[in-house]
C-alpha positions as CSV (number, residue, x, y, z in Angstrom):
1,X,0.0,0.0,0.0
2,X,2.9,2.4,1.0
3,X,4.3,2.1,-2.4
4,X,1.1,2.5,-4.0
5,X,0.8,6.2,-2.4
6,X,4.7,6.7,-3.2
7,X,4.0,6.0,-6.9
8,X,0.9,8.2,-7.0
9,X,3.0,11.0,-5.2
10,X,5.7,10.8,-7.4
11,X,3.3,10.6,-10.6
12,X,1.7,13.8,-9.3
13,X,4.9,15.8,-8.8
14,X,6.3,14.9,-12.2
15,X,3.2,15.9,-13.7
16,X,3.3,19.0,-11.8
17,X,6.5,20.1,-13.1
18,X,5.7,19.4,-16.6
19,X,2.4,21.5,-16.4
20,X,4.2,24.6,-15.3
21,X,7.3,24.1,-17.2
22,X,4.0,23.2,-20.5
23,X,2.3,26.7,-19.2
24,X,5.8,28.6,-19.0
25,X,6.4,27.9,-22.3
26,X,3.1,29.2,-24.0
27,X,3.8,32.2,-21.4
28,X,7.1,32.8,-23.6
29,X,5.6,32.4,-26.5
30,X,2.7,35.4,-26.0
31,X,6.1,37.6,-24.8
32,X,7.8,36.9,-27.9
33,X,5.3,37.3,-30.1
34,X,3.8,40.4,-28.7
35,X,7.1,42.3,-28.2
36,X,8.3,40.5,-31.6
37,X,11.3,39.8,-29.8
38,X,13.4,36.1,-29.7
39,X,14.4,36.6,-26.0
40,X,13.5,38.3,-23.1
41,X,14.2,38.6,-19.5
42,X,11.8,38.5,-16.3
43,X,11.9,40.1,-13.4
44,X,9.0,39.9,-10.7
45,X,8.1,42.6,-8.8
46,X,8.6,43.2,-4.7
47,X,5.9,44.7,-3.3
48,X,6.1,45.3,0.5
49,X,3.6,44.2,2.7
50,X,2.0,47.5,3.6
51,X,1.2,48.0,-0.5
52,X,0.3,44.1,-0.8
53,X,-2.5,44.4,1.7
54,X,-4.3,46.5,-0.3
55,X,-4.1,45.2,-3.8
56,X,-7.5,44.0,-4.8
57,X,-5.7,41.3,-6.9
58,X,-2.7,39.1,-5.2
59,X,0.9,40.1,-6.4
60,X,3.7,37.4,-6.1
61,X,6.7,36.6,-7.2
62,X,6.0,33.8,-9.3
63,X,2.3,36.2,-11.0
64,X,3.9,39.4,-12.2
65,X,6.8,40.6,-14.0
66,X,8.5,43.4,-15.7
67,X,9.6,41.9,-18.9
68,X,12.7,43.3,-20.3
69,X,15.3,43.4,-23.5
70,X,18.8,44.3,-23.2
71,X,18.2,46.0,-20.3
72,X,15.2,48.2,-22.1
73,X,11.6,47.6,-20.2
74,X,9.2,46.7,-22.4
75,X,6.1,46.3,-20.3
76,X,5.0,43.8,-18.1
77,X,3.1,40.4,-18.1
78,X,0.4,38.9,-15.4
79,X,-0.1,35.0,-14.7
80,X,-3.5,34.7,-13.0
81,X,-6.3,32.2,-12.9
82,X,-10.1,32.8,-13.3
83,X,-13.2,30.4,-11.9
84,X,-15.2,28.6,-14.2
85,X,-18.3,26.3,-13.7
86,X,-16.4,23.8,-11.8
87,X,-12.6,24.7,-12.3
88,X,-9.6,27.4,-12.6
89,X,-8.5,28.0,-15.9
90,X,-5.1,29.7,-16.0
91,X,-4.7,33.0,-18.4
92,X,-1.7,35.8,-19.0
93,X,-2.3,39.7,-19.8
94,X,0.5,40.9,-21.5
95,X,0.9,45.0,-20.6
96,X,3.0,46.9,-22.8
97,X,5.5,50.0,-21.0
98,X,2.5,52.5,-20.8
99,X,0.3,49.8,-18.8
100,X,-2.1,49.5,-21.4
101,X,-3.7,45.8,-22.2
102,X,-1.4,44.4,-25.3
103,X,-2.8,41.1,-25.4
104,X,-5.2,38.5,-22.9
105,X,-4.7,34.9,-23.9
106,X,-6.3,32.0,-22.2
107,X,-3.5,29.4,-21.5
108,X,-5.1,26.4,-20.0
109,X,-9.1,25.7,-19.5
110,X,-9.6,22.5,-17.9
111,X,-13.6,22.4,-18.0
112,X,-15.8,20.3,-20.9
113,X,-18.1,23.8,-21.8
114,X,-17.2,27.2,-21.6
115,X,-13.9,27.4,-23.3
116,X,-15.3,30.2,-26.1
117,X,-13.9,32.2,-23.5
118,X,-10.5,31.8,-24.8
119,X,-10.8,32.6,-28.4
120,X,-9.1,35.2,-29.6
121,X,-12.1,37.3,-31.3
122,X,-13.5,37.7,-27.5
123,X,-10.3,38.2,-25.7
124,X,-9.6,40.7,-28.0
125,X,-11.8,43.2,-26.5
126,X,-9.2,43.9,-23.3
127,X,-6.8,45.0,-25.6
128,X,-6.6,48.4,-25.3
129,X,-7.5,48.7,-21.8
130,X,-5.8,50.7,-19.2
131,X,-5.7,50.8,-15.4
132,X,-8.1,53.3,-15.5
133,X,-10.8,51.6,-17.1
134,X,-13.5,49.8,-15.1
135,X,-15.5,47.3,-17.6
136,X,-18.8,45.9,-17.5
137,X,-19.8,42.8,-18.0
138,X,-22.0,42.8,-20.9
139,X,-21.9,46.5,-21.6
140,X,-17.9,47.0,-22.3
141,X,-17.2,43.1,-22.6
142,X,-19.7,40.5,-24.7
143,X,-21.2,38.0,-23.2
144,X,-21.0,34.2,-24.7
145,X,-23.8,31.9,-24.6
146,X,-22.7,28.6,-22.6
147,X,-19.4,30.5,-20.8
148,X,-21.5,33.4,-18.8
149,X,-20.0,31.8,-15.8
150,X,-16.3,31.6,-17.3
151,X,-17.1,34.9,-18.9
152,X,-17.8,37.1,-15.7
153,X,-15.2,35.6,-13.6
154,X,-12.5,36.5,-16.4
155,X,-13.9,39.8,-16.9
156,X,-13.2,40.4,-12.5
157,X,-10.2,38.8,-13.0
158,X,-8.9,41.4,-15.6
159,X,-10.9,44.7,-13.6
160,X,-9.5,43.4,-9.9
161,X,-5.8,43.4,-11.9
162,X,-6.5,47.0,-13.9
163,X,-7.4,48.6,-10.2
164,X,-4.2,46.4,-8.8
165,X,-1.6,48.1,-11.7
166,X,-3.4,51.7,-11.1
167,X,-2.8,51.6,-7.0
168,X,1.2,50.0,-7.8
169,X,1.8,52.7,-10.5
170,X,0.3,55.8,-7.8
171,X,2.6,54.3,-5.8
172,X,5.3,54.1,-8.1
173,X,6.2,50.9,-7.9
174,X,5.3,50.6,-12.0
């Protein structure tokens, strides 16, 4: 029986690994593609605990990043998850230098309905977007038919971080 739980465990970590190092690779991928550049570097952002207790969306290290080129910033990147019907689903929103939305991209949706929420035509309506816009479900953002769930939650997701960059960038730290 022990061995039994050992094998599971050890299945479980190894998969774990290859998910993240699976999801960091479509995360360089986006970079590239939307800086149309062939390498980058990361570098998360420390936030001390007086201005992390008052983010409305969670800042680690391992969630947000100033991504740069030869030492040049060219914006930043956020890894966050969303709620679906039954499930996470893990997303990135690329910012260029200015903090405006350059791209959304849904990486990984792990439910059976709902995934219309990562094509591109609906995703595409954050672009654009700067800290100091507030949207509105089915006003500012479509709704989809069969992912209202998926939809909304993504659509908090992406306000909660807009309100997070405009409270780090009053206080300078972007």
């Amino acid at each position: 029986m022990k061995k039994i739980i050992y094998i599971t465990a050890l299945v479980f970590l190894t998969s774990s690994f290859t998910v993240s190092k699976r999801i960091e690779a479509l995360i360089a991928k986006e970079v590239k593609s939307v800086f149309s550049v062939e390498t980058y570097q990361k570098k998360y952002i420390s936030l001390s605990n007086d201005i992390s207790k008052d983010l409305p969306q969670k800042i680690t290290d391992t969630n947000f990043y100033k991504i740069y080129n030869n030492q040049k910033l060219l914006g930043y990147y956020y890894f966050g998850q969303a709620f679906g019907k039954a499930d996470y689903f893990d997303f990135i929103v690329i910012f260029d230098k200015n903090l405006i939305v350059s791209k959304v991209k849904v990486l990984v949706y792990r439910e059976d309905h709902g995934g219309e929420v990562g094509s591109k035509r609906w995703l595409n309506q954050f672009s654009g977007k700067s800290k100091s816009d507030n949207l509105i479900y089915q006003k500012d953002i479509a709704a989809i038919s069969g992912a209202t769930i998926s939809a909304k939650s993504m659509t908090n997701e992406i306000n909660k971080l807009l309100k997070t960059v405009q409270i780090l960038h009053q206080k300078q730290v972007l």
